[in-house]
C-alpha positions in Angstrom: 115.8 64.1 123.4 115.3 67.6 122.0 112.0 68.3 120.7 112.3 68.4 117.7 111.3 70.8 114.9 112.1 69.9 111.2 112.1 66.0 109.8 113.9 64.4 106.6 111.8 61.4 105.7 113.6 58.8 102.9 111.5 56.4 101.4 112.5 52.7 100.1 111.1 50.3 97.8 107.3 50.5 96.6 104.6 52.8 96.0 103.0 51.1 99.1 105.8 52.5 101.1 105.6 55.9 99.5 101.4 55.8 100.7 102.6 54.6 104.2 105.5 57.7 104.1 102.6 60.4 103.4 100.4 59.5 106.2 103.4 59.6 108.2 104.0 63.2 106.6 100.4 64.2 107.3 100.9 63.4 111.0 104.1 65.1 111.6 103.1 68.3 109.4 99.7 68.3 111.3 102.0 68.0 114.7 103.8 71.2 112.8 106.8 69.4 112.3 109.0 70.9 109.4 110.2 69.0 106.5 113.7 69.7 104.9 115.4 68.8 101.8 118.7 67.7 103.1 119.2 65.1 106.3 122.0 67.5 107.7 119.4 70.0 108.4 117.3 68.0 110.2 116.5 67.2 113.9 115.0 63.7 112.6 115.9 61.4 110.6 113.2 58.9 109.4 114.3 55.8 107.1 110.5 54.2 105.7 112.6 50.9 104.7 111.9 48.0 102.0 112.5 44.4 102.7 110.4 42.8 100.3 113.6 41.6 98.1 117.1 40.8 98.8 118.4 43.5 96.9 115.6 46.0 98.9 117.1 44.8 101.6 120.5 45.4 101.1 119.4 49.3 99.5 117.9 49.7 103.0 120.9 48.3 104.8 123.2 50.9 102.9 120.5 53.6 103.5 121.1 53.4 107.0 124.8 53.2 107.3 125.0 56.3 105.2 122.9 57.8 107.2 124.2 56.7 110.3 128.1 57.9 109.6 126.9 61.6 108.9 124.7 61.8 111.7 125.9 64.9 114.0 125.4 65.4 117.6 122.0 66.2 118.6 120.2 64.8 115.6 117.7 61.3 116.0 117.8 58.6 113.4 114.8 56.7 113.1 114.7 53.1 110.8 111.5 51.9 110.5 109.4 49.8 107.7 109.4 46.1 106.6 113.4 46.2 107.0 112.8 46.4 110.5 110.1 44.0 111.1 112.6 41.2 110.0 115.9 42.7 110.7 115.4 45.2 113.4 118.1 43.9 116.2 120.4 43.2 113.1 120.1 46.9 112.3 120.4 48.1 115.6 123.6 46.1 116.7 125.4 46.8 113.4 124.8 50.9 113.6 124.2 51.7 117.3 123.8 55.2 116.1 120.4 54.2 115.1 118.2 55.9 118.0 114.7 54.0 117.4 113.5 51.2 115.6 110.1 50.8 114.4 108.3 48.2 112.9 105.4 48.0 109.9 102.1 50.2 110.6 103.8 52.0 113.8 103.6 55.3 112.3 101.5 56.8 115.1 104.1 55.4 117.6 107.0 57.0 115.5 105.4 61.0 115.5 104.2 60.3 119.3 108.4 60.0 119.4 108.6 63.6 118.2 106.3 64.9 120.1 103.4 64.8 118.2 100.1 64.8 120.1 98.4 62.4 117.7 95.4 61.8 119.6 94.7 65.2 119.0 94.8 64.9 115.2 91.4 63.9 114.8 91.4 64.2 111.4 94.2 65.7 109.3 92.8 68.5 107.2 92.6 68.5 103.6 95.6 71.2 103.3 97.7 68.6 104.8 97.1 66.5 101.7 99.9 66.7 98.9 100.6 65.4 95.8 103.8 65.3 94.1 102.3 65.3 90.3 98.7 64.1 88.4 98.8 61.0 90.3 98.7 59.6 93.3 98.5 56.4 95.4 95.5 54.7 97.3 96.2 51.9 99.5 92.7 50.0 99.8 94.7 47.1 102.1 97.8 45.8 103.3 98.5 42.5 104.5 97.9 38.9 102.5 96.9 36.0 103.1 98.0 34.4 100.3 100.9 31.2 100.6 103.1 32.1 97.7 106.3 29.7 98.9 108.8 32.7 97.6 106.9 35.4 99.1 107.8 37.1 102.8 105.0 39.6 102.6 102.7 38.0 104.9 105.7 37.6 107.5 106.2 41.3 107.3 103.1 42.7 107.1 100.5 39.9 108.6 97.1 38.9 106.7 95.1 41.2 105.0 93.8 44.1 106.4 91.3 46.2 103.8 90.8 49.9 104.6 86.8 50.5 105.3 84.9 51.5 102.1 84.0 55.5 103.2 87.6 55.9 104.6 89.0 55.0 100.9 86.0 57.3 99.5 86.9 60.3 101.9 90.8 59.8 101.4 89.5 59.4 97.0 88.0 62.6 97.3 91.2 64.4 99.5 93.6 63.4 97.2 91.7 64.8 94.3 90.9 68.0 95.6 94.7 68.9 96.5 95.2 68.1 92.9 94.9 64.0 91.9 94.2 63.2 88.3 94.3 59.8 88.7 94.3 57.3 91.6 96.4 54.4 91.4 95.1 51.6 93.7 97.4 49.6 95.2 97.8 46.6 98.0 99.5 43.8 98.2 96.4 41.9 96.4 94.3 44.7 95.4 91.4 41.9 94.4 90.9 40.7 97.7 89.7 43.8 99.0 86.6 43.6 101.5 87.3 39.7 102.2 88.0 40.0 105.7 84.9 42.3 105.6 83.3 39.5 105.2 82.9 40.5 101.6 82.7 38.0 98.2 85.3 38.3 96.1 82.4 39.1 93.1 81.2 42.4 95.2 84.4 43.7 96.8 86.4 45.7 94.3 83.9 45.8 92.1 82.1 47.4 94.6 84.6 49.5 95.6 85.4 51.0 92.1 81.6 51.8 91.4 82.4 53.5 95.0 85.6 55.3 94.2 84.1 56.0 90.8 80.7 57.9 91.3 83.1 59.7 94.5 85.9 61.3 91.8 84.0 60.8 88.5 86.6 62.8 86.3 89.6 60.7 87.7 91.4 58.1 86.2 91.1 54.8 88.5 94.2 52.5 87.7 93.6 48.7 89.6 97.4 47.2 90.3 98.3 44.2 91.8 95.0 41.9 90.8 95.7 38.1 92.0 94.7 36.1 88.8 91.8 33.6 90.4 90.0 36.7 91.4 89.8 38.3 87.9 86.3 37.8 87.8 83.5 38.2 85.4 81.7 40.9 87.4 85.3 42.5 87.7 85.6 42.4 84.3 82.1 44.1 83.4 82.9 47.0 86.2 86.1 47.8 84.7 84.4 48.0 81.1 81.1 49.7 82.7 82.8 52.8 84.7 83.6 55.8 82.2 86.8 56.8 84.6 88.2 53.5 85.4 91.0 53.0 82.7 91.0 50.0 80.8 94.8 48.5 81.8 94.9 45.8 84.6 98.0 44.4 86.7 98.0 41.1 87.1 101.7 39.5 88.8 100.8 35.6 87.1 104.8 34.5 88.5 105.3 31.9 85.6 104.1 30.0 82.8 104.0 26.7 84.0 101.8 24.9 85.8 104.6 22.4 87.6 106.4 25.7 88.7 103.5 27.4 89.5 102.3 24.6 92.2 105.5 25.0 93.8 105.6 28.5 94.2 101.9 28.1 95.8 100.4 30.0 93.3 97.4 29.5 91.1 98.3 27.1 88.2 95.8 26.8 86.0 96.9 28.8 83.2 93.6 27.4 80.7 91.8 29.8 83.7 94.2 32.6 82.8 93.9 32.3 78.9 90.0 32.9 79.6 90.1 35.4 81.9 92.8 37.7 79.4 90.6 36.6 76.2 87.4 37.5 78.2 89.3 41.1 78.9 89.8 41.6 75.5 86.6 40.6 74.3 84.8 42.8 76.5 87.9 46.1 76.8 89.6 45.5 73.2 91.9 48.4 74.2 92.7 46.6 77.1 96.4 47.0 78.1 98.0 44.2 80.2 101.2 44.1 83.1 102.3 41.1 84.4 105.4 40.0 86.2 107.5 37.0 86.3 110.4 35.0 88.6 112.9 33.4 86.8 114.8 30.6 88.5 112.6 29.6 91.2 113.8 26.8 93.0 113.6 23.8 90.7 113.2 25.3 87.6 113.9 23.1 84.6 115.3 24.7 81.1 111.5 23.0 79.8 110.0 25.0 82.6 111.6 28.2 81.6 110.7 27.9 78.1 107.2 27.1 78.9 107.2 30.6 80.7 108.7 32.0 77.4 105.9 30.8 75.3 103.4 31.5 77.9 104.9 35.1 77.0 104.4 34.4 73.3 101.1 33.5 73.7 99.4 36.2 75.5 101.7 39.2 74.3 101.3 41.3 77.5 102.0 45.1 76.5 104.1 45.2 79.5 106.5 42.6 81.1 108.9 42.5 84.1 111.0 39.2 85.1 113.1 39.3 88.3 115.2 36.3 89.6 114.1 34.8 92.1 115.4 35.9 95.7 115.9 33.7 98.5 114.3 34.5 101.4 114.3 33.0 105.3 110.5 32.8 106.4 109.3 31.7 103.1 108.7 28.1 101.9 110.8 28.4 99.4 113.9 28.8 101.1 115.1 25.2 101.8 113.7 24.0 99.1 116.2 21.3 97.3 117.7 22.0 94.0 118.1 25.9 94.1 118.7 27.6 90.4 122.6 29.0 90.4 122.5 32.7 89.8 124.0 32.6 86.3 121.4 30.7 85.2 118.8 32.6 87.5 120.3 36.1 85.2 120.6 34.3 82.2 116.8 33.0 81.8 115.7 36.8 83.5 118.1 38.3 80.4 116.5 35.8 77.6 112.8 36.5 78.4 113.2 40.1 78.4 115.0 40.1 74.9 111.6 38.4 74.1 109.7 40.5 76.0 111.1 43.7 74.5 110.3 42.6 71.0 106.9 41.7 72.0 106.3 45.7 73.7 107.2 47.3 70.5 104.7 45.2 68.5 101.8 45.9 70.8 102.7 49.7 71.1 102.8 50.0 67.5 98.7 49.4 67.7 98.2 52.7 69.4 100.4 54.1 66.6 97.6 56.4 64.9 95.0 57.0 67.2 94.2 60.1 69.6 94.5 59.6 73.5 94.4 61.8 76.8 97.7 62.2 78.2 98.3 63.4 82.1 101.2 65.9 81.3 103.9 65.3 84.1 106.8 67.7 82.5 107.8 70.1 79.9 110.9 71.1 78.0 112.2 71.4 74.8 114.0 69.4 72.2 117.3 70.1 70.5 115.4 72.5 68.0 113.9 74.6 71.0 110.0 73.1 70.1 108.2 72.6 73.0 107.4 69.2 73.7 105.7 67.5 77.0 105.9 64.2 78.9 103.1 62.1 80.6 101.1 59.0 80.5 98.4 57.7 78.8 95.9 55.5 80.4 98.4 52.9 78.6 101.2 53.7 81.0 100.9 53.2 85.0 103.5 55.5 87.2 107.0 54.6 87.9 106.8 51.4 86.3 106.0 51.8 82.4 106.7 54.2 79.9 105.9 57.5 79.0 104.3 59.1 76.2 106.4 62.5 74.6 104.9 64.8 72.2 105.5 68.2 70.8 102.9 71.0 71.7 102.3 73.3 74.7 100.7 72.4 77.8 101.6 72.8 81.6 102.1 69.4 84.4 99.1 68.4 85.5 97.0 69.2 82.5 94.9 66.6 80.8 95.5 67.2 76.9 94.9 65.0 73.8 97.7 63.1 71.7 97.8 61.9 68.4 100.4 59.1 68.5 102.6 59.3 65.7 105.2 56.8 66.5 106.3 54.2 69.0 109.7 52.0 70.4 110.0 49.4 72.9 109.0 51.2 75.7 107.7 54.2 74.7 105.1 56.6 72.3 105.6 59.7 70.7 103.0 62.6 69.3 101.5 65.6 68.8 99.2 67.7 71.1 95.5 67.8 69.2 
């Protein structure tokens, strides 16, 4: 093989992937690798797959064959990711023209490939650093060692791995200074950082935030991906305490019954849940809640469903996603008796998000009214020529919520104040202070 001198990188599935594809980025840039915009141009062709979800799977799957019937002579096509890890020799025997496979973590291995002298990267220097907007992503772990009986994660990525405490500080403070507003933490269970650190639950991310925050004090924190029995009290009074962590928490609950819930593996007592969201609300009142659910899990009764969809009711989460429920080999759940048809899988997903959606624009109507800072992420105009900008509140997480738009002046990447003067389903809509 050519050594080679310019790289198009793709990136699959979720923002865990896209923190993975920048430390791959880093390494390659700090080998002085070029990127380019278009995979024609390049010498090497890296594919950072998803295989969290059937339909990831099958997005990854097309990636590569596209890929693979416009590579030219000369060129190296690389698949790597949580695809792989599962489906690697199906990959490779259904597009020989895939050069290398690579599993999850083997980034190193992959720019030692192209000729990059990673052991000489001692540490990648803070130029190398880039942000694509105000925010970015830091993983704190990857890895879980939680059962979840629909869940392959663990198969893909092994148990849970937490990234040492002044790593996560250093890497904070690198992001920030190449332009960070806010620093979305992410893992696959963000709340069990430190345990294999032989860490309690009660000081681990709690710890870490007091960390994180007196490290980048005038950056937004954002906490995703919290497993619900580890939404503890002294979680609770950190994320109330710490000026820059914003008060919105991600918490993926699955369903809202308890018989479902104890097949699925998951935490089922749901009176533990009412507390824990009351006690958030009592403490953050301008608390702002995600959740996500499955519909259709194996078994699933219509008086199953329905106690999901007045779990829903109930709590009023200000944002809501339901997904079917995917089959997947290496998971308990996969030859489980009495799987849901898919009809019935879509209709249930379709019902609770007419619910859902009517729920959203009644809790976005409270902010409706009052003044918040909003991360500007674009500019333009609207059909009269005013300027107007678009961005995020503290209400609205990255790539997975809505977005606030209101009319004034201000350039990406500025923090400005709002008045919100209106709101729909999804989104809000103002006026720069």
């Amino acid at each position: 093989m050519a050594v080679p001198r310019t790289y198009h990188l793709v990136t699959l599935g979720c923002p865990k992937n896209d923190v993975d594809s920048e430390h791959l980025e880093r390494l390659l840039t700090g080998g002085e690798l070029l990127p380019v915009i278009q995979p024609g141009d390049a010498d090497a062709i890296i594919v950072n797959t998803c295989g969290f979800i059937e339909q990831s799977q099958e997005q990854s799957m097309e990636t590569v064959e596209q890929l693979a019937a416009a590579k030219r002579d000369g060129q190296v096509l690389i698949v790597a990711g949580c695809m792989t890890q599962l489906y690697g020799r199906q990959v490779k025997e259904e597009h020989p023209e895939v050069d290398h496979i690579f599993g999850v973590g083997q980034w190193q291995d992959v720019a030692r490939l192209l000729s990059v002298d990673v052991d000489a990267i001692h540490d990648i220097p803070e130029s190398n650093v880039k942000v694509s907007g105000p925010s970015a992503y830091l993983k704190i772990s990857d890895g879980c060692d939680a059962p979840c009986a629909f869940c392959v994660i663990p198969k893909i990525k092994g148990g849970l791995r937490s990234a040492p405490a002044g790593w996560l500080v250093k890497e904070a403070q690198r992001l920030v200074a190449a332009g960070a507003k806010e620093l979305v933490l992410v893992g696959q269970d963000t709340t069990a950082w430190g345990e294999d650190l032989g860490m309690p639950v009660a000081s681990g991310i709690p710890g870490l935030l007091e960390m994180l925050s007196e490290a980048v004090p005038d950056t937004w924190l954002r906490l995703m991906y919290a497993y619900p029995s580890r939404v503890s009290p002294k979680l609770i009074e950190t994320m109330a305490s710490l000026p820059n962590v914003v008060h919105y928490l991600d918490v993926p609950l699955q369903h809202g019954s308890e018989a479902v819930l104890r097949r699925m593996k998951r935490p089922s007592n749901l009176e533990k849940v009412h507390t824990f969201i009351r006690d958030l609300r009592a403490v953050m009142p301008d608390i702002v809640l995600r959740t996500s659910f499955i519909a259709g899990f194996p078994g699933e009764t219509e008086a199953e469903f329905n106690e999901l969809l007045q779990f829903g009711k109930a709590i009023h989460f200000d944002h809501a996603g339901c997904f079917t429920y995917s089959l997947q080999q290496w998971t308990g759940a996969f030859e489980m008796a009495e799987q849901v048809p898919d009809e019935v899988k879509h209709e249930r997903r379709d019902r609770f998000m007419r619910q859902q959606r009517k729920i959203a624009a009644k809790q976005a109507r409270r902010f409706v009214g009052r003044e918040l800072d909003l991360l500007v992420e674009g500019t333009g105009e609207d059909d009269d020529g005013d300027p107007v900008v678009a961005g995020r509140t503290y209400r609205e997480a990255p790539e997975v919520d809505g977005l606030v738009f209101a009319f004034g002046t201000a350039e990406a990447g500025q923090r400005v104040r709002v008045r919100i003067e209106s709101s729909e389903e999804y989104d809000l809509f103002g006026r720069i202070v």
